[in-house]
C-alpha positions as CSV (number, residue, x, y, z in Angstrom):
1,X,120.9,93.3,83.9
2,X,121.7,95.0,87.0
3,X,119.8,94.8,90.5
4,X,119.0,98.7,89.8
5,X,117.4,98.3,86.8
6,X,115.8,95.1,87.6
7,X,114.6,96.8,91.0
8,X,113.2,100.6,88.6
9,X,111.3,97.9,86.3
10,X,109.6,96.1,89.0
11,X,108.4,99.6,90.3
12,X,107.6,100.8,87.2
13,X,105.5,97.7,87.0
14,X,103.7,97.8,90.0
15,X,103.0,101.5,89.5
16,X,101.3,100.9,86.1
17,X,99.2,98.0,87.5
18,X,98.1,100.7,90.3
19,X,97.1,102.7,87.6
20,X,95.2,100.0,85.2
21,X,93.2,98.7,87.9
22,X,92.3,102.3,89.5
23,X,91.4,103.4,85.9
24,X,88.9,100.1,85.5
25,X,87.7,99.5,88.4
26,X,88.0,102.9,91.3
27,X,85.1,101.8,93.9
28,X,86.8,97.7,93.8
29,X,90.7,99.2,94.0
30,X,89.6,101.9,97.2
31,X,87.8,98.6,98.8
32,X,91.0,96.5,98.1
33,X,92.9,99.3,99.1
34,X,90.9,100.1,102.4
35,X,91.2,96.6,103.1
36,X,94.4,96.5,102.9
37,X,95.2,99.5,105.3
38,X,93.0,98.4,107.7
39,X,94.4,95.0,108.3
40,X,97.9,96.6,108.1
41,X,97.0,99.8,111.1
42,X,95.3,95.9,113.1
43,X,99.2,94.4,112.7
44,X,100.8,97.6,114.1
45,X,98.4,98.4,116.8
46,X,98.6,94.7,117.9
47,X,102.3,94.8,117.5
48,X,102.9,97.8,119.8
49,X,100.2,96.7,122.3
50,X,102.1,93.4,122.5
51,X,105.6,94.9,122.6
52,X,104.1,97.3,125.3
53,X,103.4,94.1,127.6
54,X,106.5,92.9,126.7
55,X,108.7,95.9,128.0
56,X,105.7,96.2,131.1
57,X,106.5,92.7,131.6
58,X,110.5,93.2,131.5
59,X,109.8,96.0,134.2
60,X,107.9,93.4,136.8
């Protein structure tokens, strides 16, 4: 097999899992999913507020 094909399965894969565990359980998959984004928006608000000291800091 080639990396492309291995890399469309795997997509096709995760996409179908998406759409099994939306389709049997919607309210648990938006809390996963809500969950999910809000811990991600935390890492990239803490990483530019970090990265803002650090240039601030460079400045000094």
């Amino acid at each position: 097999m080639q990396f492309d094909t291995i890399k469309k399965l795997l997509i096709y894969l995760a996409l179908a899992f998406v759409v099994v565990s939306v389709w049997t359980d919607p309210s648990g998959s938006a809390s996963a999913a809500g969950t999910f984004l809000h811990t991600v928006g935390g890492f990239f608000s803490t990483a530019i507020n970090k990265g803002s000291v650090f240039i601030k800091g460079l400045a000094n």
